[in-house]
N, C-alpha and C positions, 0 to 999 in steps of 0.2 A: 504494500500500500504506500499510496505517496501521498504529501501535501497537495490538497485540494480536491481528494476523493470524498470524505463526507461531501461538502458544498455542492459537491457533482450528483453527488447522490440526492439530497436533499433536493435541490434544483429538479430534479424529477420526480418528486411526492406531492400528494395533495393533501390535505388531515382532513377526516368526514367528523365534524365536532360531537355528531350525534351516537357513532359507533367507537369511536377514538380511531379507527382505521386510518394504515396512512397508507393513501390509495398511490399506486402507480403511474407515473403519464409519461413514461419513457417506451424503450422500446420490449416488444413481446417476442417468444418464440413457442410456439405449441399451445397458446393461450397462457403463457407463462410469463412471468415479471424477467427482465436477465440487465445483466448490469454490468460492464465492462471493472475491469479487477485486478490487480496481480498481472497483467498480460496475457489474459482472456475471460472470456465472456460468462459469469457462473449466474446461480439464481439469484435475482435481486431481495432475496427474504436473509438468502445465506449473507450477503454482500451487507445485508445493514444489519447482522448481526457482530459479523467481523468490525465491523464501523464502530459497532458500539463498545469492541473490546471483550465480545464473547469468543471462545475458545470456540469451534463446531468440529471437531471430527471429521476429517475426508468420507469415513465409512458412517456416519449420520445422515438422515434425514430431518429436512426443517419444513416442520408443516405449523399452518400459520390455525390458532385455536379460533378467532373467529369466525371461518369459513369461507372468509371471502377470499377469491382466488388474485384478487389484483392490490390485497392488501401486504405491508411490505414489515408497517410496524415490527419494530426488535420487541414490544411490549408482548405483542400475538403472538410471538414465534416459540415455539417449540422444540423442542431436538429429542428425534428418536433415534435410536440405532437401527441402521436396516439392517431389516431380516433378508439372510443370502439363502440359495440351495445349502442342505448339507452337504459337506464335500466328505464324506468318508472312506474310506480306505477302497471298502467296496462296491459304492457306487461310483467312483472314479475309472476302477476295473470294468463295471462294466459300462463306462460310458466308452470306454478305450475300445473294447470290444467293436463296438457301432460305428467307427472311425477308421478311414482307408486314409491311407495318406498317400499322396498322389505326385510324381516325379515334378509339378511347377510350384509345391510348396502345401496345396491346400490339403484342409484334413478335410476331406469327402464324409459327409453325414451316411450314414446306411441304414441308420431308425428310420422313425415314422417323420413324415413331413407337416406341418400347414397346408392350406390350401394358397397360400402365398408363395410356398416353395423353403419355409425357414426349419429348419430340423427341430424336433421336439424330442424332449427327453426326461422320463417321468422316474419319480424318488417316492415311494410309499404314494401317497392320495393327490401330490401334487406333480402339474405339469408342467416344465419351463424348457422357453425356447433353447434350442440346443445351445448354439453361438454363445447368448449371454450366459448361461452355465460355466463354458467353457474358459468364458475374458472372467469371471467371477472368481475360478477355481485356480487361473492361474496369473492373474495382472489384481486381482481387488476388487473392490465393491464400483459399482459403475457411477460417477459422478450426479447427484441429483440433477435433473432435469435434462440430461441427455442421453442421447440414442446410440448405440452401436454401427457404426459403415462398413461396411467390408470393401477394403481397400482391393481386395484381389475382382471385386464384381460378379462375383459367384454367392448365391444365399446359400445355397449348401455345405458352405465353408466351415470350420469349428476353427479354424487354427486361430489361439490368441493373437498370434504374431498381422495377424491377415485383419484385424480389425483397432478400430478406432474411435474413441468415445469424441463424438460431435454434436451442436447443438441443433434441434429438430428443421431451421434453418438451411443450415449447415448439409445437413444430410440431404435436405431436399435438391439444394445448388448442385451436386454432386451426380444427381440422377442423368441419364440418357434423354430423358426428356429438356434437362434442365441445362444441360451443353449444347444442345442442337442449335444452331446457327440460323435455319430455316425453319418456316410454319410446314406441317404437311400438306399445302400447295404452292411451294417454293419460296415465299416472301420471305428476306431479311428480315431477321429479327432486328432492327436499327432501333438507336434511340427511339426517333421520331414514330416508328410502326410498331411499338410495343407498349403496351399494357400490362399491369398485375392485376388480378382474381382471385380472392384467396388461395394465394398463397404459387401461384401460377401463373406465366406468361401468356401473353396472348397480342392477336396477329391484330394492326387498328385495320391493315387491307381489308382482310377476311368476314371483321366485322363490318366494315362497310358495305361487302357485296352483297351479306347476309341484309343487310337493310334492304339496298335496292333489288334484292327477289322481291 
């Protein structure tokens, strides 16, 4: 943290007198508060607890007791420990089992899949996605408020090394859709011919032809 983070921070709160809530007016990611920090982007609930001199745990979750999801207050906040898969001896075994490892790096899933294509893999009554089992058992608890990428472009991947904790953001820039330089009737994506949509580009040509049908 440096000089001039609280004020930064502050600078983007709003206080709801009537809740004591101190609302967000910065930027979101996932419908989530996030707050640039240390030299990246974490949740804005974490960020104004660190502000205020609270300690939080890499491996904690900070959930805000009011309920409100755009409230940021260090007063609201909470800090749980999150709950990971159990990694035990023998469910490690046999997660190893369900795992080919493949001559360009990737650990091939062999379980059961999503209908996404993301590998599942269950411990007693519960079920959790392969990958993040995998970044959990062997890199840590995954950073609150962000998502896993697989750097290799394969879902079926487990290997830790092949992924990357990113903000939902983040992960979305990252997609085939979200690189394409062209709409799928060939228009440049250029400053002046694009739009955003929740959360998605989009072609101003396209939309205009769609008008004049």
């Amino acid at each position: 943290m440096v000089a001039g983070d609280l004020a930064r921070f502050e600078s983007k709160t709003k206080r709801e007198p009537a809740t004591g809530c101190l609302l967000w007016t910065g930027a979101f990611s996932g419908g989530n508060p996030m707050f640039w920090l240390g030299q990246r982007v974490i949740p804005a609930a974490r960020a104004g607890l660190l502000l205020a001199g609270s300690e939080v745990p890499a491996s904690a979750d900070v959930r805000m007791s009011c309920g409100v999801r755009a409230c940021v207050s260090p007063e609201h906040a909470v800090i749980f420990p999150r709950s990971v898969a159990p990694f035990g001896a023998e469910q490690q075994a046999r997660f190893q089992r369900k795992v080919e490892r493949l001559p360009n790096g990737c650990w091939q899933w062999r379980g059961n899949f999503t209908t996404g294509g993301y590998g599942q893999f269950t411990t007693g009554d519960d079920t959790h996605l392969a990958h993040r089992w995998s970044y959990q058992v062997h890199r840590g608890a995954i950073p609150e408020g962000l998502q896993l990428d697989h750097l290799c472009r394969n879902r079926g991947c487990v290997n830790p090394e092949h992924l990357e904790a990113v903000t939902p953001l983040e992960n979305t820039r990252r997609t085939p859709r979200a690189q394409a330089t062209t709409c799928k009737a060939g228009h440049q994506f250029t400053e002046a011919n694009t739009y955003h949509h929740q959360g998605r580009r989009h072609c101003r040509a396209c939309k205009a032809a769609r008008k004049r049908s």
